[in-house]
Legacy VTK file of the C-alpha trace (Angstrom):
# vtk DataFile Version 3.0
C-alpha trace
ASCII
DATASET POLYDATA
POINTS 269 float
0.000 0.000 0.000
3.033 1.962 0.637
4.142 1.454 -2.659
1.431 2.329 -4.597
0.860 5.822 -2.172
4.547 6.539 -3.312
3.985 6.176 -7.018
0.482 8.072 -6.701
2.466 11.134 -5.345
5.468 10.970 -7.878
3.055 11.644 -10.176
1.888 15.410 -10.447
-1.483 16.492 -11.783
-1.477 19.540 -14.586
-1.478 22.829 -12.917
-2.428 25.848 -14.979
-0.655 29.253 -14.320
-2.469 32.166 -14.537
0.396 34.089 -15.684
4.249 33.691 -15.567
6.883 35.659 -15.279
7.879 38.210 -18.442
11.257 38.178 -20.039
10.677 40.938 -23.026
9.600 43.945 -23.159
6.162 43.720 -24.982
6.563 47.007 -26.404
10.162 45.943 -28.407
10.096 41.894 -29.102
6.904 40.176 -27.251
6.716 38.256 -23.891
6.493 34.788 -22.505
4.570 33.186 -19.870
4.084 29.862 -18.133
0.556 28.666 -18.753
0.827 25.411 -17.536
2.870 22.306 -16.129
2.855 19.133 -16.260
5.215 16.433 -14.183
4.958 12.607 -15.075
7.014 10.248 -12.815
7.951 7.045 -14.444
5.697 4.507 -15.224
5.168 0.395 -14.386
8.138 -1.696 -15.074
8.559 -1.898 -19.441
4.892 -1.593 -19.502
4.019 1.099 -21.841
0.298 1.037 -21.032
0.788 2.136 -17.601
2.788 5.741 -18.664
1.089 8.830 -16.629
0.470 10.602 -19.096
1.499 7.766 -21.699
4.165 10.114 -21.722
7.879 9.623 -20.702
9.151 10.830 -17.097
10.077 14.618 -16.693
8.216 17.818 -16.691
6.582 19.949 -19.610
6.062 23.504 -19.380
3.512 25.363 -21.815
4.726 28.252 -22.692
2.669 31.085 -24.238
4.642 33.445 -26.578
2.994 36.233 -27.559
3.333 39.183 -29.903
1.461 42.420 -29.870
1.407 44.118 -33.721
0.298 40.108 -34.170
1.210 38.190 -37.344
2.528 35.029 -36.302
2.802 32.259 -39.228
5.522 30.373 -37.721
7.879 29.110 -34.473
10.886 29.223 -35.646
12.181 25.997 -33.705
15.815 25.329 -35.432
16.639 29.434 -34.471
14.715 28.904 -30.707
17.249 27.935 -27.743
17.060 26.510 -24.269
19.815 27.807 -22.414
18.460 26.028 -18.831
15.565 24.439 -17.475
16.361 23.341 -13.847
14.554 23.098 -10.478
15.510 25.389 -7.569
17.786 22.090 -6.160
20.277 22.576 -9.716
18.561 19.567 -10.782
19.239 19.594 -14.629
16.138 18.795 -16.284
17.443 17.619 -19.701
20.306 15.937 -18.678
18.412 12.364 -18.599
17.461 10.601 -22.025
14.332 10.329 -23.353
12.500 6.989 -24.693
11.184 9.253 -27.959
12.449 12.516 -29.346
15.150 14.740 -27.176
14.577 17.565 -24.409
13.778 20.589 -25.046
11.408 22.592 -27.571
8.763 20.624 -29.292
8.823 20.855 -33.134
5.403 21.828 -32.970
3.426 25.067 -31.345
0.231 26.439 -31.786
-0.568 29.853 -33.601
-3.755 31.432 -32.155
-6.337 32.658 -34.489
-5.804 36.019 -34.229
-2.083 34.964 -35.203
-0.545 37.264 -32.062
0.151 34.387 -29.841
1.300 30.778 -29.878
1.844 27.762 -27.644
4.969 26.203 -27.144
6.198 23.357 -24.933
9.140 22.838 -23.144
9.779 19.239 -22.597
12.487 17.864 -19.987
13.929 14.540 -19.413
14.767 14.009 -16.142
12.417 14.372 -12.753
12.857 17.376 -10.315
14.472 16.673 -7.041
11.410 15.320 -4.925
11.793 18.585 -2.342
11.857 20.782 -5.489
9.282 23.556 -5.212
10.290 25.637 -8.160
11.246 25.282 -11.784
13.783 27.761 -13.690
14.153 27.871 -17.595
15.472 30.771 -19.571
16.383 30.946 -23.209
14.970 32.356 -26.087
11.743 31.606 -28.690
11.753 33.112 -31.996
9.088 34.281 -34.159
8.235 34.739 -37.571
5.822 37.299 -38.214
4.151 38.630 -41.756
0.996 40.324 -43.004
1.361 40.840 -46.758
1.089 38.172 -49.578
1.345 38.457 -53.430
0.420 35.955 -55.880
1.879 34.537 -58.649
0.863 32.143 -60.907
2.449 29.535 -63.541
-0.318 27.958 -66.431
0.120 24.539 -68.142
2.100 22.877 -66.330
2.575 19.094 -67.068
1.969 16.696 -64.607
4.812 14.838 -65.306
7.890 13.866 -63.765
10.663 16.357 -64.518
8.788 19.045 -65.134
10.203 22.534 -63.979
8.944 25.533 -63.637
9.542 28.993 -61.253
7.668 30.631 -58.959
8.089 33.860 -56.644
11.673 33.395 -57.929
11.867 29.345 -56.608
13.161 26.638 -59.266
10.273 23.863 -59.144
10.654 20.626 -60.496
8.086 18.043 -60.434
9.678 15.086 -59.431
6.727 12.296 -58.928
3.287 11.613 -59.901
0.924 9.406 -59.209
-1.648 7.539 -56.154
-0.381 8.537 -52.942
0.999 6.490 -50.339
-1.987 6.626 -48.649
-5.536 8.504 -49.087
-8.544 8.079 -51.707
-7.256 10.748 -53.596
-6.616 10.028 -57.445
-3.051 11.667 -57.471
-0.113 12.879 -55.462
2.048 15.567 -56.767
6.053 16.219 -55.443
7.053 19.476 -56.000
10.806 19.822 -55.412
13.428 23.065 -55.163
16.703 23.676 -53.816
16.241 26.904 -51.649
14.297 27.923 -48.857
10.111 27.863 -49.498
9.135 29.321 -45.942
7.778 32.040 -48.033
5.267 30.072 -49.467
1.809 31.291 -47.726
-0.749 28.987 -50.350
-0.831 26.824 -52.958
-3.463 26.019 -55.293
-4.495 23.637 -58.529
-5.941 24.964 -60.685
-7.518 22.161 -63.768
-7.583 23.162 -67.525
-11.272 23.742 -67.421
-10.310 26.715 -64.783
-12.013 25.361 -61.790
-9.959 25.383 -58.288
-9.140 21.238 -57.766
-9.269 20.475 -54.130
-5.772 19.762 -52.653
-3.950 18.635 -49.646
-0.773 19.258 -48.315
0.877 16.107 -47.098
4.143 17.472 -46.014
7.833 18.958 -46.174
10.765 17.351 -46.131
14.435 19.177 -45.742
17.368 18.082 -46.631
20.385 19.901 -45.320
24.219 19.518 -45.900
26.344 22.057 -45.586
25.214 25.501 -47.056
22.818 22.821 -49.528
19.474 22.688 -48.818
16.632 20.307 -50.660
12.832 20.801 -50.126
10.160 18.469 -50.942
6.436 19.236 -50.941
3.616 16.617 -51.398
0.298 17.912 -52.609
-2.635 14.926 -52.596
-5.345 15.716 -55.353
-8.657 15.055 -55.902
-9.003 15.101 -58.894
-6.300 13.650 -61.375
-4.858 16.186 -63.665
-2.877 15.963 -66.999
-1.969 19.708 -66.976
-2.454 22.557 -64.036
-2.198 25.994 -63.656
-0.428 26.949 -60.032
-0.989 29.291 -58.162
0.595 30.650 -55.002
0.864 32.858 -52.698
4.283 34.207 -50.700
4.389 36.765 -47.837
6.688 39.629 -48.410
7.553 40.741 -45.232
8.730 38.097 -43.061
10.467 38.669 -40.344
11.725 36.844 -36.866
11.294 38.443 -33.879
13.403 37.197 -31.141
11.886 37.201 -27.382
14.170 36.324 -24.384
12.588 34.756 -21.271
13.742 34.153 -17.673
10.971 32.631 -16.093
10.648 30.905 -12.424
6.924 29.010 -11.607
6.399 26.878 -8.732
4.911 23.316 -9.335
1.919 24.438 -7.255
1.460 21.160 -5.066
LINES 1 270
269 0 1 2 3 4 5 6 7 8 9 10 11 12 13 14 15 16 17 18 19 20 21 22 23 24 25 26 27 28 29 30 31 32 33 34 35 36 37 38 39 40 41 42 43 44 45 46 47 48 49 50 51 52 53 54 55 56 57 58 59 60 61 62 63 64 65 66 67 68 69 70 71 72 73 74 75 76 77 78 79 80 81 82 83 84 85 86 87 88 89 90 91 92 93 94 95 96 97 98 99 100 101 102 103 104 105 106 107 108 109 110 111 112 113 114 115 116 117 118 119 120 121 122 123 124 125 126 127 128 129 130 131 132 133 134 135 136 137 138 139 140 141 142 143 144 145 146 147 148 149 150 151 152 153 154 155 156 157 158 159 160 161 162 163 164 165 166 167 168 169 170 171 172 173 174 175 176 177 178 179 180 181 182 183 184 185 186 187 188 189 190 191 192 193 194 195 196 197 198 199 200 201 202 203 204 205 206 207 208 209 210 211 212 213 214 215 216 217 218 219 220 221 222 223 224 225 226 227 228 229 230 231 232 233 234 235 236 237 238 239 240 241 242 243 244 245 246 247 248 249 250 251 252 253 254 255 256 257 258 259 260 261 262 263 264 265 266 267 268
């Protein structure tokens, strides 16, 4: 009974923050703040069914980035930076390994819909010291913010392997056609270039009788070595198409915003 009372209190419930403590100056760059925590201890044994959680052991802070002329597309999380994320004992938080993915800032956030805040967690690997009342992280998220697009558009274009074409000043090449991977949808299109596409805000098929085709993006992949970059984009049809016209659409004013934080919550137990 012991036992079991032990691993009940190694594992901490979510505690929502009502606000955290600010590392920008709103006015300049943006702020963060802690809007919630989470703590799983470790689980049963090498049963994966009995994960608190079903989540590996350490703690996960949300943190909620926001900016105030708004305009958030994207978190930036290759530029973003944990410099520490301890408890008040100098336990090091990410310093223990972690049975999927590594410590530290989720690939992932979420963009609110008025695009002037987003969600991003910070995910550690080891557990605090059991006496620890606080936890420390500081570092810095980074932003990309934009608010004007312009469209461009390309007619005819075979849908055909080996195809190229350009677009907002990108070198396309079509690179495979044919039934997706997965999906009901008639064809799969892989669009390929050698430079960065962040800019890319929309894309769009358009069929030779001029009516919009339904599409849907099924991901980017990004090669890097060196200064050489490769980009792959999948685009799932609905309709299967001999010929398109494409159109996109690229913001022109991107720009990363960098916002420092500093930030101290207790675990609220």
């Amino acid at each position: 009974m012991k036992d079991c009372i032990k691993s009940i209190l190694l594992v901490f419930v979510t505690v929502l923050i009502g606000a955290g403590e600010s590392a920008a100056d709103s006015k300049t760059t943006g702020s963060v703040e802690v809007r919630g925590i989470r703590i799983a201890g470790k689980g049963y044994g090498k049963d994966d069914e009995l994960r608190p959680f079903n989540w590996s052991a350490g703690p996960v802070l949300a943190l909620l980035a926001q900016v105030p002329g708004g305009g958030i597309i994207e978190f930036d999380h290759e530029a973003s930076v944990v410099t520490a994320f301890v408890d008040d004992k100098g336990t090091n938080l990410m310093a223990g390994e972690m049975e999927f993915g590594k410590p530290g800032f989720n690939m992932m956030a979420n963009i609110s819909k008025d695009a002037r805040a987003c969600m991003v967690e910070l995910t550690g690997s080891s557990l605090p010291a059991k006496d620890a009342k606080e936890l420390k992280a500081s570092g810095k998220i980074v932003i990309v913010t934009a608010k004007t697009k312009k469209k461009e558009t390309v007619k005819n274009i075979a849908m055909k392997a080996g195809t190229k074409f350009t677009l907002g000043g990108a070198a396309f090449e079509v690179t495979k056609v044919g039934k997706p991977d997965w999906g009901d949808e008639p064809q799969q299109i892989t669009l390929q270039a050698r430079q960065d596409l962040s800019a890319i805000a929309s894309v769009v098929f358009i069929g030779p009788d001029g009516k919009v085709v339904e599409s849907m993006d099924r991901g980017t992949m990004t090669m890097k070595m060196n200064k050489n970059i490769t980009i792959t984009k999948d685009y799932a049809l609905a309709q299967k198409l001999p010929t398109a016209t494409i159109e996109m659409e690229f913001w022109t004013d991107m720009k990363r915003i960098e916002i420092p934080f500093g930030i101290s919550v207790s675990v609220g137990l």
